[in-house]
N, C-alpha and C positions, 0 to 999 in steps of 0.2 A: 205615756207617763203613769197613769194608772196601774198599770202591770206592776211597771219596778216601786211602785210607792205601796202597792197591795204583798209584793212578795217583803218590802225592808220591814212594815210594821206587821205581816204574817210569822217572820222570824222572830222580831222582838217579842212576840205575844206566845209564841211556842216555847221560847227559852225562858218569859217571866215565868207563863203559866206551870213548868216543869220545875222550876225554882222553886215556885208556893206548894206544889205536891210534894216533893222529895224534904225539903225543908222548913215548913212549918213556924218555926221557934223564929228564923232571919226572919220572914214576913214582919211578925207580930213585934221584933226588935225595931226593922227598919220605920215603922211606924211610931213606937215608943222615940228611938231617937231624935226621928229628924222632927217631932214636936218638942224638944229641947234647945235644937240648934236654929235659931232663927236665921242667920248668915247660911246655913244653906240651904233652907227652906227660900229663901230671898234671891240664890243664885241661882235656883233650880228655876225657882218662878220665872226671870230673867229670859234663863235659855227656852224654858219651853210655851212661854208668849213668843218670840221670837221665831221658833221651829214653828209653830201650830198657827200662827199667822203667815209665815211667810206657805206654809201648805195651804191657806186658805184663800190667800191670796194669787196662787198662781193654778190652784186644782180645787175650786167652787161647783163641783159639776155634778149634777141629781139623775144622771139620766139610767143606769142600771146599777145592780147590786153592788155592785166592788168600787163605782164611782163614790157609788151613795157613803156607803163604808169606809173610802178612804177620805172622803168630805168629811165627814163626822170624826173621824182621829184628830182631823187638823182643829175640828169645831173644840172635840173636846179637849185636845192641848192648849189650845190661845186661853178658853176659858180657866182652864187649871193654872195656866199661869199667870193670867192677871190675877184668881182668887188668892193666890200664893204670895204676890205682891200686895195686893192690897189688904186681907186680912187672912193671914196662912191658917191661925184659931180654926174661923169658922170650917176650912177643907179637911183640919182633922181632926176636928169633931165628930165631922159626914165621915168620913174613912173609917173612925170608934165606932158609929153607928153601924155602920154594914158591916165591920167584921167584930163583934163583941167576946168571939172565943177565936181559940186557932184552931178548932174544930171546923169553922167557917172555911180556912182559907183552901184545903183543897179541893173545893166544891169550886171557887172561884176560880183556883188554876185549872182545872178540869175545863170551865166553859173557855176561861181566856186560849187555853192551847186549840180548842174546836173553834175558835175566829178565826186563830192563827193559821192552823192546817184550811180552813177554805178559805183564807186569802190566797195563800199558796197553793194550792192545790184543784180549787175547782177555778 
Protein backbone atom coordinates (compact mmCIF):
# COMPACT_ATOMS: atom_id res chain seq x y z
CA UNK A 1 0.00 0.00 0.00
CA UNK A 2 2.92 2.31 0.50
CA UNK A 3 4.07 1.99 -3.15
CA UNK A 4 0.71 3.07 -4.57
CA UNK A 5 -0.03 5.91 -2.01
CA UNK A 6 3.86 7.11 -2.46
CA UNK A 7 3.59 6.94 -6.44
CA UNK A 8 -0.49 8.94 -6.20
CA UNK A 9 0.88 11.71 -3.94
CA UNK A 10 4.55 11.52 -5.98
CA UNK A 11 2.43 12.54 -9.19
CA UNK A 12 0.42 15.00 -7.49
CA UNK A 13 3.54 16.79 -6.10
CA UNK A 14 5.26 16.66 -9.68
CA UNK A 15 2.42 18.16 -11.53
CA UNK A 16 1.60 20.87 -8.47
CA UNK A 17 5.23 21.49 -8.35
CA UNK A 18 5.50 22.03 -12.34
CA UNK A 19 2.39 24.19 -12.22
CA UNK A 20 4.09 26.73 -9.59
CA UNK A 21 7.31 26.70 -11.97
CA UNK A 22 5.85 27.32 -15.35
CA UNK A 23 3.11 29.60 -13.83
CA UNK A 24 3.69 31.65 -11.20
CA UNK A 25 0.90 34.52 -11.33
CA UNK A 26 -2.18 31.08 -10.72
CA UNK A 27 -0.15 30.15 -7.61
CA UNK A 28 -0.29 33.59 -6.12
CA UNK A 29 -4.12 34.03 -7.73
CA UNK A 30 -5.10 30.63 -6.21
CA UNK A 31 -4.14 31.93 -2.89
CA UNK A 32 -5.55 35.47 -3.37
CA UNK A 33 -8.92 33.72 -4.11
CA UNK A 34 -9.68 30.92 -2.21
CA UNK A 35 -8.95 33.67 0.97
CA UNK A 36 -12.13 35.37 -0.47
CA UNK A 37 -14.40 32.35 -0.84
CA UNK A 38 -15.06 30.92 2.50
CA UNK A 39 -17.56 28.02 0.98
CA UNK A 40 -14.62 26.69 -0.60
CA UNK A 41 -12.04 27.07 1.63
CA UNK A 42 -14.82 25.12 3.99
CA UNK A 43 -15.31 22.29 1.28
CA UNK A 44 -11.89 21.88 0.73
CA UNK A 45 -11.31 21.52 4.38
CA UNK A 46 -14.12 19.00 4.46
CA UNK A 47 -12.62 16.63 1.73
CA UNK A 48 -9.12 16.93 2.80
CA UNK A 49 -9.82 16.00 6.73
CA UNK A 50 -11.51 13.27 5.45
CA UNK A 51 -8.77 12.11 2.72
CA UNK A 52 -5.88 12.82 5.35
CA UNK A 53 -7.52 10.98 8.13
CA UNK A 54 -8.81 8.27 6.51
CA UNK A 55 -4.72 7.96 5.05
CA UNK A 56 -3.96 8.03 8.72
CA UNK A 57 -6.04 5.91 9.82
CA UNK A 58 -5.37 2.90 7.67
CA UNK A 59 -1.36 3.90 6.78
CA UNK A 60 0.20 5.14 10.46
CA UNK A 61 3.42 3.34 9.75
CA UNK A 62 7.07 5.03 10.85
CA UNK A 63 9.21 2.25 9.80
CA UNK A 64 11.36 3.68 6.58
CA UNK A 65 11.50 6.55 4.25
CA UNK A 66 8.55 6.47 2.07
CA UNK A 67 6.35 4.96 5.07
CA UNK A 68 7.46 7.92 7.02
CA UNK A 69 6.64 10.31 4.09
CA UNK A 70 3.51 8.98 3.16
CA UNK A 71 2.48 9.19 7.08
CA UNK A 72 3.16 12.65 7.12
CA UNK A 73 1.04 13.60 3.78
CA UNK A 74 -1.97 12.03 5.59
CA UNK A 75 -0.52 13.89 8.93
CA UNK A 76 -0.35 17.04 6.99
CA UNK A 77 -3.86 16.66 5.24
CA UNK A 78 -6.18 15.83 8.25
CA UNK A 79 -4.30 18.83 9.98
CA UNK A 80 -4.93 21.19 6.98
CA UNK A 81 -8.35 20.34 6.98
CA UNK A 82 -9.50 20.56 10.36
CA UNK A 83 -7.46 24.28 10.25
CA UNK A 84 -9.57 24.91 7.11
CA UNK A 85 -12.68 24.18 9.08
CA UNK A 86 -12.12 25.51 11.94
CA UNK A 87 -10.37 28.76 11.31
CA UNK A 88 -9.19 28.98 7.33
CA UNK A 89 -7.74 32.93 8.35
CA UNK A 90 -5.28 31.65 10.41
CA UNK A 91 -3.84 28.76 7.19
CA UNK A 92 -3.73 31.67 5.01
CA UNK A 93 -2.09 33.90 6.82
CA UNK A 94 0.89 30.96 7.29
CA UNK A 95 0.48 30.38 3.33
CA UNK A 96 1.17 34.86 2.98
CA UNK A 97 3.87 34.22 5.29
CA UNK A 98 5.82 31.67 3.31
CA UNK A 99 5.23 32.76 0.15
CA UNK A 100 5.29 36.98 0.41
CA UNK A 101 6.36 37.44 -3.50
CA UNK A 102 5.85 35.06 -6.60
CA UNK A 103 9.42 35.16 -6.83
CA UNK A 104 9.01 32.55 -3.86
CA UNK A 105 6.98 30.08 -5.54
CA UNK A 106 9.29 28.43 -8.03
CA UNK A 107 11.83 27.67 -5.50
CA UNK A 108 8.85 25.75 -3.70
CA UNK A 109 7.86 24.04 -6.97
CA UNK A 110 11.30 23.04 -7.55
CA UNK A 111 11.62 21.29 -4.03
CA UNK A 112 7.73 20.01 -4.20
CA UNK A 113 8.63 18.24 -7.80
CA UNK A 114 12.02 16.50 -5.99
CA UNK A 115 9.49 14.91 -3.21
CA UNK A 116 7.59 13.94 -5.92
CA UNK A 117 10.18 12.30 -8.34
CA UNK A 118 11.67 10.33 -5.08
CA UNK A 119 8.40 9.18 -4.17
CA UNK A 120 8.07 7.82 -7.52
CA UNK A 121 11.17 7.05 -8.28
CA UNK A 122 13.54 5.86 -5.71
Amino acid sequence: MTELLAKVFGIYMLCGGLGMVLNQGMAMRVLDEYEDNAMLAYLTGAIVLMAGSALVLTHNLWGNWKEILVTLCGWGAAIEGAILLIYAPALMKFAKMLVPSPKIIPIFGIGTMALGAALLFL
